[in-house]
C-alpha positions, 0 to 999 in steps of 0.5 A: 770161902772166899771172905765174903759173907754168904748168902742164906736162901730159903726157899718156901715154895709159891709161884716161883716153884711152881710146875704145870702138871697138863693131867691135873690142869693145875699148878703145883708147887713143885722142887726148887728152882733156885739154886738152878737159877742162881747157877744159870744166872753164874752167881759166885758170891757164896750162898747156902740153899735150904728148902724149907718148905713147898707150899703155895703161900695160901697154904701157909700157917702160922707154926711154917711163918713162926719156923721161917723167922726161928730158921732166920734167928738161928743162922750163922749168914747175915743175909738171907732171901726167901723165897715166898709165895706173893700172896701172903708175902707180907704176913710172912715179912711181919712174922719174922719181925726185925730181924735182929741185925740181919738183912732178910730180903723176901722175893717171889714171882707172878710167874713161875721160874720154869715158864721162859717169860717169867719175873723169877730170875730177874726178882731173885737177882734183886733179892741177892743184891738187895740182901748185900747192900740195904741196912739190916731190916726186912725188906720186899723186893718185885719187879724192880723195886724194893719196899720196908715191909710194913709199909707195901701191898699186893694190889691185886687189881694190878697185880703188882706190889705197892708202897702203903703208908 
């Protein structure tokens, strides 16, 4: 270790996961595309993956937010991204609550990592950075920004999160 507190990535599943299956005509949640995406993107800062779960996030319950926020109290790392699904992103960042004196960074994708124009790369970047840098507290960062949780939404009419009062 290089004296650098590490990174914990879980991963839950959702867009960014996602694979196109051409006999199904459908996208399924698929293996984990980030530490592939973290190695291409040359990440040296020391980080810890655990696949916790493949789901689409509308497939999420209560008992899988309940065990992202027990795996999150229970790990030895400060900083911690998850990856989600967009949809229900903000249930999960409710669940997990304040986080105790961690800094917890949730982050999915529009698009997913496999397909050459998605956002994933770019949004997991700024989940790893954000993860580092922001006061301890549960955060939500898409394309660029960076939002409190509580206090953001997906607005599906523009497919975009957006600051709520």
């Amino acid at each position: 270790m290089t004296g650098r507190n590490p990174i914990l990535v879980i991963t839950t599943g959702g867009t960014m996961d996602k694979q196109y299956f051409d006999a199904l005509s459908t996208y399924q949640v698929s293996d984990s595309m980030v530490t592939a995406l973290l190695r291409t993107a040359r990440v040296t800062h020391p980080f810890r993956v655990v696949e916790l779960m493949r789901k689409d996030s509308l497939e999420l319950t209560d008992e899988d937010r309940a065990l992202v926020a027990a795996t999150i109290a229970q790990a030895p790392e400060t900083s911690v991204v998850v990856t989600h699904g967009t949809d229900t992103m903000t249930h999960t960042a409710e669940a997990i609550g304040d986080a105790e004196g961690k800094t917890v960074v949730l982050v999915g994708a529009l698009a997913p990592a496999r397909f050459a124009e998605s956002d994933a790369a770019f949004n997991l970047g700024m989940a790893i950075a954000c993860s580092q840098a922001a006061s301890p507290g549960v955060y939500i960062t898409m394309n660029g920004s960076v939002f409190e949780a509580g206090h953001v939404v997906k607005d599906r009419s523009v497919n975009a999160f957006v600051a709520r009062d």
